[in-house]
Wavefront OBJ file of the C-alpha trace (Angstrom):
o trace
v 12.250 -30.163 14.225
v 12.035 -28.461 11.306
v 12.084 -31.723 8.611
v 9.150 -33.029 11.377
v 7.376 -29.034 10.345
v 7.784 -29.762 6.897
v 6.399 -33.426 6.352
v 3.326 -31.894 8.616
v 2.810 -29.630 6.475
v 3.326 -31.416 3.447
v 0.360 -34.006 4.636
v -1.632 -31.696 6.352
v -1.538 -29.860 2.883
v -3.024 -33.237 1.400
v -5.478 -33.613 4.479
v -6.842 -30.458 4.061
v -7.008 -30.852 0.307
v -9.384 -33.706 1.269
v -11.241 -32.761 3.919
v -12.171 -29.450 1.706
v -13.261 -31.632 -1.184
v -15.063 -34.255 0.406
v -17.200 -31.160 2.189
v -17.656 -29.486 -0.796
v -18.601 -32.685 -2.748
v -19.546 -35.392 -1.025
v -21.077 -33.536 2.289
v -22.844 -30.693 -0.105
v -21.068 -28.380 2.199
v -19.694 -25.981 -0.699
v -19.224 -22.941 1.861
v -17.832 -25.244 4.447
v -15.311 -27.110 2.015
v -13.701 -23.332 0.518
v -13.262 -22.530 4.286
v -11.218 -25.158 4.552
v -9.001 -25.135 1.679
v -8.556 -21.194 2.548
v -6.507 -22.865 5.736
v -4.191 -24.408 3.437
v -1.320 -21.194 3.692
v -1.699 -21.219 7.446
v 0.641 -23.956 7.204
v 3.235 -22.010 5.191
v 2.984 -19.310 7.715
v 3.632 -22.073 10.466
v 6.172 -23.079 8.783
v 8.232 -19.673 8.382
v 7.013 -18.660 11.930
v 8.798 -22.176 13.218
v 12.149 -22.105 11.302
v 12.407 -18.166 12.518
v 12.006 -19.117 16.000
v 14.715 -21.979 15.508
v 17.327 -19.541 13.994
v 16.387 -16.836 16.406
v 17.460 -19.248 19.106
v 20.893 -19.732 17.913
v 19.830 -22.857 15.540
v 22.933 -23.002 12.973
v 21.479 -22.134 9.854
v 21.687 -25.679 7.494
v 19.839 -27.178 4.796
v 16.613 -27.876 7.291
v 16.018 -23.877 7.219
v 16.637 -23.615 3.070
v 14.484 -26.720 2.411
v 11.726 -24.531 4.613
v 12.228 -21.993 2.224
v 12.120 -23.661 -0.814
v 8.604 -25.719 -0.041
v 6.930 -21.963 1.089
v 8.250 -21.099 -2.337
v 6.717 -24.348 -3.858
v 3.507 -24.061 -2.057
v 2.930 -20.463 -2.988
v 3.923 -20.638 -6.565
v 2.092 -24.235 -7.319
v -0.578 -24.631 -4.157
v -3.186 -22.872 -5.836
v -2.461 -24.917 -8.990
v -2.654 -27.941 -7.132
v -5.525 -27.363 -5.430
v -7.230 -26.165 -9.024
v -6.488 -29.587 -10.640
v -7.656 -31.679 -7.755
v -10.667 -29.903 -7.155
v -11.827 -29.802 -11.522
v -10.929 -33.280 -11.210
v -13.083 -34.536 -7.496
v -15.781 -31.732 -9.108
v -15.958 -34.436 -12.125
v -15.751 -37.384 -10.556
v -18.186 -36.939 -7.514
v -20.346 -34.243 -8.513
v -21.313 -34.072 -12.259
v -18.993 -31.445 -13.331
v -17.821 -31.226 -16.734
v -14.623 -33.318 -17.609
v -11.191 -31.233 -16.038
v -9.928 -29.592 -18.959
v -6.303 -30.938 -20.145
v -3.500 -28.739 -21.395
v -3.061 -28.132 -24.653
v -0.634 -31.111 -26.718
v 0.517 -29.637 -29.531
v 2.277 -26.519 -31.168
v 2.407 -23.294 -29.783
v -0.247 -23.901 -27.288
v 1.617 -26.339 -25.574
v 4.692 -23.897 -25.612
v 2.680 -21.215 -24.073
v 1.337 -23.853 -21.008
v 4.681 -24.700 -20.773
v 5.879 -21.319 -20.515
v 3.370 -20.660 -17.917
v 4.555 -23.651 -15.382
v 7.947 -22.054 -15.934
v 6.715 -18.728 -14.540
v 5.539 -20.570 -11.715
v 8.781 -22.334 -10.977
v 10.530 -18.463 -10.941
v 7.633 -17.109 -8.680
v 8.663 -20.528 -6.362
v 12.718 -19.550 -6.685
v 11.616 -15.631 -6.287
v 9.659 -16.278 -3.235
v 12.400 -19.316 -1.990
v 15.626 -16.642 -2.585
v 13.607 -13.580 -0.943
v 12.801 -15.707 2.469
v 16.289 -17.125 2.364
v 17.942 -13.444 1.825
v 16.129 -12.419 4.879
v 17.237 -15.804 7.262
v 21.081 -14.565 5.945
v 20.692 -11.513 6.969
v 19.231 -12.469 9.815
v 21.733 -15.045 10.611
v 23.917 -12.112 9.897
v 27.790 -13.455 10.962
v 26.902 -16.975 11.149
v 27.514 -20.070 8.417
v 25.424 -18.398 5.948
v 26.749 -21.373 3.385
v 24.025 -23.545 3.133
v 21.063 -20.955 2.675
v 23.376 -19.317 -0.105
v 23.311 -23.385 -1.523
v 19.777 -23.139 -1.517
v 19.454 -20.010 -3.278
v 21.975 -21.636 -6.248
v 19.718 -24.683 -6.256
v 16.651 -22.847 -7.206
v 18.129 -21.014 -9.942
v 19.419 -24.075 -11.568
v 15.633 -25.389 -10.554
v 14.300 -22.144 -13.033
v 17.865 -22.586 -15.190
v 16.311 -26.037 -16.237
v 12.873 -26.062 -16.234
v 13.223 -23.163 -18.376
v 15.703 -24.998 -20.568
v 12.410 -27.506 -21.296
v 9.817 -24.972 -21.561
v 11.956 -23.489 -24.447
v 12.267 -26.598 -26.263
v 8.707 -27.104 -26.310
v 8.866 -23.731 -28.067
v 11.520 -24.038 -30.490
v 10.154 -27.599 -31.476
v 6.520 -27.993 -30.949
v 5.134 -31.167 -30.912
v 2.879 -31.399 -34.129
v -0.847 -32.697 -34.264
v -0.875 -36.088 -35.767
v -4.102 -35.533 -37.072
v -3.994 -32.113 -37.791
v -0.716 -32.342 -39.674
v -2.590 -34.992 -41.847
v -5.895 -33.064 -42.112
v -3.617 -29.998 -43.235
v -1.599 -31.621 -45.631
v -4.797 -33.340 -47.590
v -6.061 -29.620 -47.670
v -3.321 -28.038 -49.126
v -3.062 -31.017 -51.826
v -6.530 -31.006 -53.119
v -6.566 -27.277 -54.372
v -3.664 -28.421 -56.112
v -5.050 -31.184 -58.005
v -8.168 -28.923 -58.566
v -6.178 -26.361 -60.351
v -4.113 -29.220 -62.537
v -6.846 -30.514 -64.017
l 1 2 3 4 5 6 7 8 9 10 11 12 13 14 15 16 17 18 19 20 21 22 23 24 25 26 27 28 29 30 31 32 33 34 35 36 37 38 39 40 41 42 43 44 45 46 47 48 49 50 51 52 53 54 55 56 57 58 59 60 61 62 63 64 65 66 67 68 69 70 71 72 73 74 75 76 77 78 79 80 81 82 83 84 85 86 87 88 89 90 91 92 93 94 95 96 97 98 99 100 101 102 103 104 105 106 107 108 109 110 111 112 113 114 115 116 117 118 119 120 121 122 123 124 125 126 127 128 129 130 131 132 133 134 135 136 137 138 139 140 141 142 143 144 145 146 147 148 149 150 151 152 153 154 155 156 157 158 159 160 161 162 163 164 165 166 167 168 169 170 171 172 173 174 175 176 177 178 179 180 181 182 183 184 185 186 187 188 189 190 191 192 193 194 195
C-alpha cells in the first residue's frame, strides 16, 4: 500500500504541477493556479500520515516505510525547486516571460550552484534520517534494520553528491571564450610595453 501511496503521490505531484500552470498560464487564472500548487505538500503529509498508520498497525517496518521517508525528504528539499524551474520555464513558453535563467557554466559560479544543490541533497537526507529516527523509535523493539539501511543510503546519497559538488570547486570548468578574451588582454599590454 505504501509503494501504491508513493507513485500517487509522485504523479499527483506532476498533475498538480500542471493543473497549477495551465491555470496560471493558459486559463489567466494566476490566483487560482498558486492555490493549487500550494496543495502540492498535502501529499507529503498523506504520505507520512499513511505509512504511520501502517506501522502503527503492526506493519513490519521494511524498505516501503524508508523509501516514504526518503521521497518526503526529496520533495521537501527539491519540490520547491522543481516547481521554480517548471513554472520560469511554462511562464516563457506560454506567457511572454523572459527566457528561464540557466545556471551559471563556468568557474566559481558554477561551484557555488553546485554547492547549493548539495545543500539541498543534505536538507533531503536531514529531513529523510529525522522521519526515519522517529518510525525506529516508534517501531521501538521491532526489525528496525531496514529504516537504519535507509538512513546509511542517504548519507552516501550527500557522501557523493558532495564528492561532485567539490570537484566542480577544486577544478572549475573554464570559459572558452573568456579564457581566450583574457589571454589576448593580458598579451597586448605586453607587446605595448616592448615596443
Amino acid at each position: 500500500m505504501v509503494v501504491t501511496l508513493i507513485i500517487v503521490c509522485e504523479v499527483g505531484f506532476w498533475v498538480l504541477l500542471a493543473a497549477g500552470l495551465a491555470l496560471r498560464y493558459l486559463a489567466g487564472m494566476r490566483r487560482t493556479g498558486a492555490a493549487v500548487l500550494l496543495l502540492e505538500p498535502l501529499l507529503e503529509l498523506v504520505l507520512l500520515v499513511v505509512t504511520a498508520i501502517d506501522l502503527r498497525n503492526g506493519a513490519t517496518a521494511d524498505w516501503k516505510h524508508g523509501l516514504a521517508a526518503v521521497y518526503i525528504g526529496y520533495t521537501v528539499a527539491y519540490g520547491h525547486y522543481t516547481i521554480t524551474w517548471v513554472d520560469a520555464r511554462v511562464a516563457h513558453r506560454f506567457a511572454g516571460g523572459p527566457p528561464p535563467v540557466k545556471p551559471p557554466r563556468y568557474g566559481m559560479a558554477r561551484a557555488r550552484h553546485e554547492g547549493l544543490l548539495w545543500l539541498r541533497t543534505v536538507l533531503m537526507a536531514v529531513v529523510a534520517a529525522a522521519l526515519l529516527q522517529c518510525a525506529i523509535r516508534f517501531v521501538g523493539d521491532g526489525d528496525t534494520g531496514s529504516l537504519r539501511g535507509w538512513q546509511a543510503v542517504t548519507l552516501r546519497a550527500v557522501v557523493l553528491h558532495g564528492v561532485i559538488a567539490l570537484t566542480y570547486l577544486l577544478w572549475p570548468k573554464k570559459d572558452p571564450g573568456r579564457g581566450a578574451a583574457a589571454d589576448g588582454e593580458a598579451a597586448g599590454p605586453r607587446h605595448k610595453t616592448l615596443r
